[in-house]
MARVEX-113086 format. One record per residue (C-alpha): residue number from 1; residue in one letter; x, y, z. Coordinates in steps of 0.1 Angstrom, whole numbers, plus 5000, padded with zeros to 4 digits. Layout:
<pts>
[pt NUM; A; [X; Y; Z]]
...
</pts>
This chain:
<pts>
[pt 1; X; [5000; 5000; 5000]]
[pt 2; X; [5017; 5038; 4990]]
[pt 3; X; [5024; 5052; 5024]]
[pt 4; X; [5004; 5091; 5026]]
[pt 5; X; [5021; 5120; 5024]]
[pt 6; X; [5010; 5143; 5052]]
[pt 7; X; [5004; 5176; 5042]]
[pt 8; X; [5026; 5204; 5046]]
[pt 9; X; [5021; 5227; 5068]]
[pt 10; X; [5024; 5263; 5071]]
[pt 11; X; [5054; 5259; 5095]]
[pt 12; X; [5071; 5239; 5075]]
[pt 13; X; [5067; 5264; 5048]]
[pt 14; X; [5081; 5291; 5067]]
[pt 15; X; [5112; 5270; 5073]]
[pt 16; X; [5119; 5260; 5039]]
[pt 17; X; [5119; 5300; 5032]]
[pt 18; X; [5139; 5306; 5061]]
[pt 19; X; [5165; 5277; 5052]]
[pt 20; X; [5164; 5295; 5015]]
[pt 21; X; [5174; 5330; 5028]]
[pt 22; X; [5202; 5323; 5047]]
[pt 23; X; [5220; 5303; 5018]]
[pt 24; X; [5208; 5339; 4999]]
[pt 25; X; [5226; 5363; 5028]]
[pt 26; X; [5254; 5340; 5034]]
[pt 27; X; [5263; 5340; 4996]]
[pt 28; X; [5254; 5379; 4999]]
[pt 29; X; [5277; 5381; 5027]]
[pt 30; X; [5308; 5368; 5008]]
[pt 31; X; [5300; 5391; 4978]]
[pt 32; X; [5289; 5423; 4994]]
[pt 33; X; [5316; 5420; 5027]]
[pt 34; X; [5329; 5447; 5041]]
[pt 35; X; [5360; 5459; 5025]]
[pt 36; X; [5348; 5446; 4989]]
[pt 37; X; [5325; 5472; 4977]]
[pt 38; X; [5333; 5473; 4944]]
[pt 39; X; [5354; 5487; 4920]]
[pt 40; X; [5364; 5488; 4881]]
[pt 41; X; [5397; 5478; 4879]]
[pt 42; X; [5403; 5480; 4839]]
[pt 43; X; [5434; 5495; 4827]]
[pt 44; X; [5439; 5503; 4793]]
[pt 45; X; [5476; 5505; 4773]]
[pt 46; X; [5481; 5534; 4747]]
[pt 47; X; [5476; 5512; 4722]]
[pt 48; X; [5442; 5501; 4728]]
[pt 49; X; [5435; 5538; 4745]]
[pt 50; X; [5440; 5546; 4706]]
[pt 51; X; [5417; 5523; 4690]]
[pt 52; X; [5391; 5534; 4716]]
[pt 53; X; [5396; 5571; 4715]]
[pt 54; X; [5403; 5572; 4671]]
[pt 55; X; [5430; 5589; 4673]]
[pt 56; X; [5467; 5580; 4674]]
[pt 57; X; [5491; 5569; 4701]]
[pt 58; X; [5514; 5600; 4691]]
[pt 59; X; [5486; 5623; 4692]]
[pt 60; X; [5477; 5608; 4728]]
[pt 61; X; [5514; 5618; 4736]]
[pt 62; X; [5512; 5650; 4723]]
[pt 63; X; [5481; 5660; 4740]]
[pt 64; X; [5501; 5651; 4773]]
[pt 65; X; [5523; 5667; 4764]]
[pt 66; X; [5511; 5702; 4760]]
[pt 67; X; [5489; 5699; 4788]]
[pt 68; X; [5455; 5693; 4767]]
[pt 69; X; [5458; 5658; 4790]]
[pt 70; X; [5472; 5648; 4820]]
[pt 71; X; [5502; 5635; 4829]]
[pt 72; X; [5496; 5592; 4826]]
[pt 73; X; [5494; 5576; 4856]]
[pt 74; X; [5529; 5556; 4863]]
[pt 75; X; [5539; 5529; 4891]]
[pt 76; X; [5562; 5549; 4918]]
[pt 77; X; [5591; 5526; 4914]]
[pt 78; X; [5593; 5515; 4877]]
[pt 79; X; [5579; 5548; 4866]]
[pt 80; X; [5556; 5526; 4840]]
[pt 81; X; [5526; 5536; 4825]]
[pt 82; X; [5498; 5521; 4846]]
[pt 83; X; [5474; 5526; 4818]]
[pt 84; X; [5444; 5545; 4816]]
[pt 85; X; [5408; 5539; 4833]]
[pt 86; X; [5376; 5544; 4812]]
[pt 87; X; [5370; 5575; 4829]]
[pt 88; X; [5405; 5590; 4817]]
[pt 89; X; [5395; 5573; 4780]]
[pt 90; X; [5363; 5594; 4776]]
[pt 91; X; [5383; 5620; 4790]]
[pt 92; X; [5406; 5619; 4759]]
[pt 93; X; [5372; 5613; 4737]]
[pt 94; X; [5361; 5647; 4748]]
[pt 95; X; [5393; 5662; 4740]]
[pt 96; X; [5399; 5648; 4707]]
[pt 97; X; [5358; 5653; 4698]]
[pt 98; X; [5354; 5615; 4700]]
[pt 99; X; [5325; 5610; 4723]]
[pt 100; X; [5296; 5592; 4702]]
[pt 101; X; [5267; 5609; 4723]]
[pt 102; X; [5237; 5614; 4700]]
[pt 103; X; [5223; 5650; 4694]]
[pt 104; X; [5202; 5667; 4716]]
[pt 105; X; [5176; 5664; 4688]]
[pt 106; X; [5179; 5627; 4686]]
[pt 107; X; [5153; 5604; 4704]]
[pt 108; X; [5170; 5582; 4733]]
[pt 109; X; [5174; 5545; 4730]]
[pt 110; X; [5148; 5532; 4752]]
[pt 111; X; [5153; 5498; 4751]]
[pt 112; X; [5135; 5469; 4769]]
[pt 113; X; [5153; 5437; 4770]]
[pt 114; X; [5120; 5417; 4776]]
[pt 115; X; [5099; 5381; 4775]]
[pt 116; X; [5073; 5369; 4805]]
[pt 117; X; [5099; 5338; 4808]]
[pt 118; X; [5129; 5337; 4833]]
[pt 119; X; [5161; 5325; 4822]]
[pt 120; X; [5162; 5329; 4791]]
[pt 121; X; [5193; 5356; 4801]]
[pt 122; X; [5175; 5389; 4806]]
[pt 123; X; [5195; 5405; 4832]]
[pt 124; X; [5229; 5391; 4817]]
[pt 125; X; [5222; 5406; 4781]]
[pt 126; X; [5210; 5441; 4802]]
[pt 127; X; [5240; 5440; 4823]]
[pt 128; X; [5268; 5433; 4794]]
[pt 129; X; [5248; 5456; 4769]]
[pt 130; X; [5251; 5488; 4794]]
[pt 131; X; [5288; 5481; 4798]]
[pt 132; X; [5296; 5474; 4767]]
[pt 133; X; [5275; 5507; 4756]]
[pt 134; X; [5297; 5521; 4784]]
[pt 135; X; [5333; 5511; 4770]]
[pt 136; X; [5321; 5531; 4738]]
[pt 137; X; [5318; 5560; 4756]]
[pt 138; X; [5282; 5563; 4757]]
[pt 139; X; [5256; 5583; 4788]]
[pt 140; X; [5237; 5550; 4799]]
[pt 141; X; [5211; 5545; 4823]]
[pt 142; X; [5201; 5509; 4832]]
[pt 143; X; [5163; 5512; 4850]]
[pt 144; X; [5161; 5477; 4872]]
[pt 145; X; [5120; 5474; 4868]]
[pt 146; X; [5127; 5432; 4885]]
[pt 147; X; [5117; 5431; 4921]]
[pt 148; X; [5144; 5397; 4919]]
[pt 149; X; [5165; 5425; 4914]]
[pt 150; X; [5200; 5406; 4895]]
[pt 151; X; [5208; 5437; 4877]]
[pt 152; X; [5209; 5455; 4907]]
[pt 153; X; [5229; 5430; 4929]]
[pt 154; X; [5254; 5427; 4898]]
[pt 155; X; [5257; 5469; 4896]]
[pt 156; X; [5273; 5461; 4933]]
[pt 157; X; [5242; 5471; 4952]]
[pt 158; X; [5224; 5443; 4980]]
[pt 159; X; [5188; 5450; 4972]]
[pt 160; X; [5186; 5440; 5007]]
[pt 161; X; [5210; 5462; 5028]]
[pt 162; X; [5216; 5489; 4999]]
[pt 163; X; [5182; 5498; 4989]]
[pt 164; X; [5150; 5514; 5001]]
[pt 165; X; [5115; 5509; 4982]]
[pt 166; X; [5106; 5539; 4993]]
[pt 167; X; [5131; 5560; 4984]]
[pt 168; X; [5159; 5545; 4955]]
[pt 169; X; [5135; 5529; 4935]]
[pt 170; X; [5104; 5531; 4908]]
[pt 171; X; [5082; 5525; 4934]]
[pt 172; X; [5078; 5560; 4945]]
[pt 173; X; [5069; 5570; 4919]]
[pt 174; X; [5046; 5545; 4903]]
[pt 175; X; [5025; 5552; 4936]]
[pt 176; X; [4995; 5580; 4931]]
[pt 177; X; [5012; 5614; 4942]]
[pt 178; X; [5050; 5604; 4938]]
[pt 179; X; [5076; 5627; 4924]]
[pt 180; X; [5073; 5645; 4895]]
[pt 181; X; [5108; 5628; 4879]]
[pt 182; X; [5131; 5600; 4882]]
[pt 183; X; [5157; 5622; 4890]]
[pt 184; X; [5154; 5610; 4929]]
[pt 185; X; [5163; 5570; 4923]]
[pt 186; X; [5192; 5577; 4897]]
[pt 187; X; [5224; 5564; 4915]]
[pt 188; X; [5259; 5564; 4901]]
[pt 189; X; [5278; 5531; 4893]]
[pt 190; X; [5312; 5521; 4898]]
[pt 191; X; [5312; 5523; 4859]]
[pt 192; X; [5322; 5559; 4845]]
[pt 193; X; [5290; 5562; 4819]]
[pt 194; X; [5268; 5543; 4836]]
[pt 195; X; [5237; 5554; 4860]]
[pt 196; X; [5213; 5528; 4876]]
[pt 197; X; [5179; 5526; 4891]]
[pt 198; X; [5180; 5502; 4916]]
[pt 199; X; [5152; 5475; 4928]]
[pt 200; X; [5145; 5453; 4958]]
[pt 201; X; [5115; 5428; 4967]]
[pt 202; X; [5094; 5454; 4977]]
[pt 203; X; [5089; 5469; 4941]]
[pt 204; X; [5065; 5440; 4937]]
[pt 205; X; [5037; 5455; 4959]]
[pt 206; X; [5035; 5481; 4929]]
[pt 207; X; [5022; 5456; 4907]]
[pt 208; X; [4993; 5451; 4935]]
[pt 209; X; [4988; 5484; 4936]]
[pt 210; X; [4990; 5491; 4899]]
[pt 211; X; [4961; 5464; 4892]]
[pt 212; X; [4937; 5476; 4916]]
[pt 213; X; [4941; 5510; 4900]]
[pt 214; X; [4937; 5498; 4867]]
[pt 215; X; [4900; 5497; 4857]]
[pt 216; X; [4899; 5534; 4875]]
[pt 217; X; [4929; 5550; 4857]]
[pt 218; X; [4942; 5528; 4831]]
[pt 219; X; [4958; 5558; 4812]]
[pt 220; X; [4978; 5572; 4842]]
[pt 221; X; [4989; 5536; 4852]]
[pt 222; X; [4999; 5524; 4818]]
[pt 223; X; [5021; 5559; 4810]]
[pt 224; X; [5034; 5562; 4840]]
[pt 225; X; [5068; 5550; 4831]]
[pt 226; X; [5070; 5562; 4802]]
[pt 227; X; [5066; 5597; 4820]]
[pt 228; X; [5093; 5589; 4839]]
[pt 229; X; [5118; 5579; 4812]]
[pt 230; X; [5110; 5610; 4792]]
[pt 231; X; [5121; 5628; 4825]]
[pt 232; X; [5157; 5620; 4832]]
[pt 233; X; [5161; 5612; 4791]]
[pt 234; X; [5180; 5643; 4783]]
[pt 235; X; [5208; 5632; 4802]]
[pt 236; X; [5218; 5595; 4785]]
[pt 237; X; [5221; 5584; 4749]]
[pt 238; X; [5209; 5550; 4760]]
[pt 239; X; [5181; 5537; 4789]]
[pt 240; X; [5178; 5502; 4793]]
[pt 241; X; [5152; 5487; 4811]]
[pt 242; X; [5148; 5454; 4825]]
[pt 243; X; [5113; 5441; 4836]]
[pt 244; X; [5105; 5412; 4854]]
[pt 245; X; [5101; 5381; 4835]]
[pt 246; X; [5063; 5377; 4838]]
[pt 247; X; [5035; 5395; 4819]]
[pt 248; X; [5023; 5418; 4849]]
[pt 249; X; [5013; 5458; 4853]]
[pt 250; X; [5048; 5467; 4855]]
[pt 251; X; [5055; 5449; 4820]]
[pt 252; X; [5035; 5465; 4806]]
[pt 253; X; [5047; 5499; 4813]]
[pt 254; X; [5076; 5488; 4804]]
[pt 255; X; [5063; 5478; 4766]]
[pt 256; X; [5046; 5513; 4768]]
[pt 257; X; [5079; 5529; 4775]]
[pt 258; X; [5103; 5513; 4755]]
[pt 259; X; [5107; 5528; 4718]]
[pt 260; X; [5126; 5493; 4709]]
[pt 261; X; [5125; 5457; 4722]]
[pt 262; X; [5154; 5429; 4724]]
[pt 263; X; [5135; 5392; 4730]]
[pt 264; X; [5162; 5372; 4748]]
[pt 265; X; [5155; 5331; 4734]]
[pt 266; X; [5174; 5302; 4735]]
[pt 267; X; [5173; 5276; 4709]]
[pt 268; X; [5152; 5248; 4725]]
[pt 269; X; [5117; 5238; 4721]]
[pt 270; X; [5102; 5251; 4756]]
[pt 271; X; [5119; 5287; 4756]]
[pt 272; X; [5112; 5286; 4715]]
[pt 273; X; [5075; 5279; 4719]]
[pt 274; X; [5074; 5305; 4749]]
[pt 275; X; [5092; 5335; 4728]]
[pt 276; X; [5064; 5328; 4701]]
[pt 277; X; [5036; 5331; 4727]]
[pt 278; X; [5056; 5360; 4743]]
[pt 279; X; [5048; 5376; 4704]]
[pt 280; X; [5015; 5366; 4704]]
[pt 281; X; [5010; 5380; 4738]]
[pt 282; X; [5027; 5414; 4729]]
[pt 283; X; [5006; 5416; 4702]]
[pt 284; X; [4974; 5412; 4718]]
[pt 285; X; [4982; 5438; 4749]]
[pt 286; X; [4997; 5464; 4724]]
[pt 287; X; [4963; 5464; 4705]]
[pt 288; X; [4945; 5464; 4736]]
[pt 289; X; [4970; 5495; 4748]]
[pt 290; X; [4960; 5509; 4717]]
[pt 291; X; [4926; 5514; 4723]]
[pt 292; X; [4933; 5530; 4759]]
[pt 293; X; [4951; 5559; 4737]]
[pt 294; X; [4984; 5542; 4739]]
[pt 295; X; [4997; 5533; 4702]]
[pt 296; X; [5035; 5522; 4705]]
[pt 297; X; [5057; 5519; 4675]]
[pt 298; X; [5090; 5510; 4684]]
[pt 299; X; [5125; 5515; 4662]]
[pt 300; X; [5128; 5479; 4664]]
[pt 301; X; [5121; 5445; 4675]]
[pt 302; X; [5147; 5418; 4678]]
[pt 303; X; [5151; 5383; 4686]]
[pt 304; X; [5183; 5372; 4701]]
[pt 305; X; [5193; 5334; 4707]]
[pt 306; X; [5208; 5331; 4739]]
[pt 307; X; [5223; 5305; 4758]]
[pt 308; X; [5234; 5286; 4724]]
[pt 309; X; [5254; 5257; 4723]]
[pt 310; X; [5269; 5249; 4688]]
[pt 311; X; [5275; 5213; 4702]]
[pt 312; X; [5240; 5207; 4705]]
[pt 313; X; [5221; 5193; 4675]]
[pt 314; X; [5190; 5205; 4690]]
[pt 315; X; [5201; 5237; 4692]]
[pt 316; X; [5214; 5242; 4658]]
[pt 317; X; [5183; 5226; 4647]]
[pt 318; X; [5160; 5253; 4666]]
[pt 319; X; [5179; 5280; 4658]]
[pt 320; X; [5176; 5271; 4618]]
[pt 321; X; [5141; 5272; 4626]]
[pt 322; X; [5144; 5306; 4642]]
[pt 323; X; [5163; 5320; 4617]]
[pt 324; X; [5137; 5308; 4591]]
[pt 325; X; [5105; 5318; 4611]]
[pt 326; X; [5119; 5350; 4619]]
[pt 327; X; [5145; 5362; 4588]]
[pt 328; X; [5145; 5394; 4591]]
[pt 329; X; [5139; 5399; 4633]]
[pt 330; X; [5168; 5379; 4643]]
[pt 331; X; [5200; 5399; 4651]]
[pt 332; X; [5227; 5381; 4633]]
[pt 333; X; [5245; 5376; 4662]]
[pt 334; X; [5246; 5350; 4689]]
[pt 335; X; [5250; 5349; 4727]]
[pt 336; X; [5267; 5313; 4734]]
[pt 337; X; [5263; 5294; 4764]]
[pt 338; X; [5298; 5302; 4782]]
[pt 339; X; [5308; 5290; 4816]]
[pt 340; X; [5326; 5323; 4813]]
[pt 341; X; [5292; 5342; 4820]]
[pt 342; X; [5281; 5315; 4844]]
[pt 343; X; [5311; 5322; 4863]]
[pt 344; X; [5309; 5356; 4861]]
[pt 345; X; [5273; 5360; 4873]]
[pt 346; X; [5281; 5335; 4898]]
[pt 347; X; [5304; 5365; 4914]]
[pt 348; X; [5281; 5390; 4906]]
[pt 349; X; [5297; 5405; 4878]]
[pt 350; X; [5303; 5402; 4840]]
[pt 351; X; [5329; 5394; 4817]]
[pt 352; X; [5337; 5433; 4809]]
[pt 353; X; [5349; 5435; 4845]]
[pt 354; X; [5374; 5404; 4844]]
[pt 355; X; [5408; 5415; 4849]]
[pt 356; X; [5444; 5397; 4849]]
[pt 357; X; [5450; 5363; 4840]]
[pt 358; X; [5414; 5355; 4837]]
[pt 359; X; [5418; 5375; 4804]]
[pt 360; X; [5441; 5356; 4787]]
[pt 361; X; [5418; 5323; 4783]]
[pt 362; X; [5407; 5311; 4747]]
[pt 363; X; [5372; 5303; 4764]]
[pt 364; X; [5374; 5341; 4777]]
[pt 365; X; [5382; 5354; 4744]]
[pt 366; X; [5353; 5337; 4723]]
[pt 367; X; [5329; 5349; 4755]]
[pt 368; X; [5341; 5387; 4750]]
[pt 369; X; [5338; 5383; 4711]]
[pt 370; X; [5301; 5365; 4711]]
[pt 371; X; [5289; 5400; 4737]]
[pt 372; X; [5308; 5423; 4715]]
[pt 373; X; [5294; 5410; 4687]]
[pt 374; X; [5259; 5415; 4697]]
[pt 375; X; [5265; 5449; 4717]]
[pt 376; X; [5282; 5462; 4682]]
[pt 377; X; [5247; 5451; 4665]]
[pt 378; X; [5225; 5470; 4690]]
[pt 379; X; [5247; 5500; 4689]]
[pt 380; X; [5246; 5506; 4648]]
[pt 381; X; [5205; 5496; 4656]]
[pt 382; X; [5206; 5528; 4680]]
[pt 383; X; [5228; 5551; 4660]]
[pt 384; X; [5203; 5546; 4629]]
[pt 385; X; [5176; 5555; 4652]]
[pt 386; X; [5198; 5588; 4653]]
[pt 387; X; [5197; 5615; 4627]]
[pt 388; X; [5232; 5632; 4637]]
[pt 389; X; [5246; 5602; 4628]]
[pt 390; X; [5237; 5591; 4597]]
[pt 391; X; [5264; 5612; 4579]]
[pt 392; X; [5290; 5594; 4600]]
[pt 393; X; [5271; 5557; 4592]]
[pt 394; X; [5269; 5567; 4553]]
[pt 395; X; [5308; 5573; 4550]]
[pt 396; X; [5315; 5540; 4569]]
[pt 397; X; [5291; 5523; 4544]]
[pt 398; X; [5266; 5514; 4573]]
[pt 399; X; [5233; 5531; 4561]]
</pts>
């Protein structure tokens, strides 16, 4: 005879969640100890300061020279270049007229990296698009709209510890009578370039609070975002906005805010059948948006395989598939499954931020080249969506 389970109690429920949050603070803990807030540590040589600035190592040396720069930074004892940081390289990029910033005339990227499905690498792609946007000496602002609030913890904030719903994040001002801008949740980042708004747990209660409000002011609820975004938008060339992988009130804001939308899907049959309902959905709330006064065009939509594994017949299979379903949607580029990421994450960080030997890996190598590959796609996506640039895109042979 099969033994009964006996039910499980509430008790027991509260000490499987207990059990679960310490492993969370303890791993939290060894990330976010005291003494390890972090840093960017990237150095760059003259050489590469070069390629990133467009202008020549001589003219680098001249411009320190005669004092247009300042003197490089050098070890005490060997009296060695150190190299430069990023915030020294967009330095240089001002001087030399190199800094990429769109127009004040041009629109703002405001892109959501969004499907209602979790791991399909949301927060990753967010995380290595902003610094990778970043590196290229672009104003970014990453908006965390996920109460699990990854993008945060990998920015170097504990959503726990670091951040208050009620005052660093959207949740103020989603609420009826909040501030009249973003302006209040905008933190720096230990990346020069890069401005985030944080999230924590309690950003869910805004979806409660949104859906109650709903049937009375759909219009206020639904554009509420997007208010916000237009508001801090003058300052950053690119907003990126991650909302949480569900189709809920906030996700919806988020649709309504973005002016163009990267799908995040790995090649296998589940996440593949769930980016095609994720379409279908969008499709059927943008209409329904529509009728509530809220028409959305956006500059783009794109599909990007994640998570891809060229060893995988499956994959290869379900990414022909993708390619074929979706032939002109699909940026051309592919973000492979790496342990490098894994690793990464793993740590709370990204592959832009890996220093030292860590660096000098083939596996590291192919990692940076798959996210550059994909940031370099996004960025001649934004600077088409930019008028001041077109000029510069038409002599390079890119419009």
């Amino acid at each position: 005879m099969t033994p009964v389970l006996p039910p499980v109690s509430l008790e027991e429920l509260a000490q499987l969640t207990r059990r679960a949050s310490t492993v969370i603070d303890r791993l939290r803990e060894r990330v976010f100890a005291p003494g390890t807030q972090k840093r960017l540590d990237l150095r760059f040589n003259v050489r590469t300061a070069s390629e990133m600035v467009g202008r020549t190592e001589k003219a680098i040396r001249d411009a320190e020279a005669d004092g247009r720069l300042p003197e490089p930074d050098k070890d005490a004892e060997t009296q060695r270049r150190t190299g430069y940081t990023l915030a020294q390289i967009n330095r240089m990029r001002e001087v030399f007229g190199t800094l990429p910033h769109r127009a004040p005339d041009d629109p703002p990227l405001v892109l959501a990296v969004q499907n209602f499905k979790g791991g399909v690498g949301k927060s990753t792609v967010v995380s290595h698009l902003a610094q990778y946007f970043a590196l290229r000496g672009y104003r970014v602002c990453v908006i965390d709209c996920d109460s699990q609030a990854s993008t945060t913890a990998i920015f170097g904030m504990n959503p726990d510890v670091d951040v208050d719903e009620d005052e660093d994040t959207l949740y103020p001002f989603l609420r009826h009578g909040g501030p009249k801008s973003l302006h209040y949740a905008l933190r720096a980042t230990y990346w020069p370039g890069i401005a985030l708004i944080p999230a924590n747990l309690g950003l869910y209660d805004a979806e409660y609070e949104f859906a109650a409000r709903m049937a009375r002011e759909p219009t206020f609820i639904l554009d509420r975002l997007r208010d916000g975004v237009e508001s801090i938008a003058d300052q950053f060339d690119v907003i990126l906005l991650d909302p949480p992988p569900a189709l809920g009130m906030i996700s919806l804001s988020v649709l309504r805010a973005a002016n163009a939308l990267l799908i995040p899907a790995p090649p296998n049959n589940v996440d593949f059948a769930s980016t095609a309902h994720f379409l279908k959905m969008m499709e059927a709330t943008l209409t329904e948006l529509a009728q509530h006064g809220g028409a959305r065009s956006y500059s783009f939509v794109k599909v990007l395989a994640t998570k891809m594994n060229d060893q995988k017949s499956a994959h290869l299979a379900i990414k022909r598939m993708m390619d074929a379903v979706f032939p002109q949607d699909m940026l051309q580029a592919t973000l492979k499954d790496s342990a490098e990421i894994d690793n990464a994450t793993a740590n709370l960080c990204t592959v832009y931020e890996l220093t030292g030997a860590a660096t000098r890996t083939d596996t590291h190598r192919r990692c940076r080249a798959y996210l550059d590959a994909v940031g370099r796609e996004v960025e001649l996506l934004a600077r088409k969506t930019w008028p001041s640039h077109h000029r510069a895109l038409r002599k390079e042979g890119l419009l």
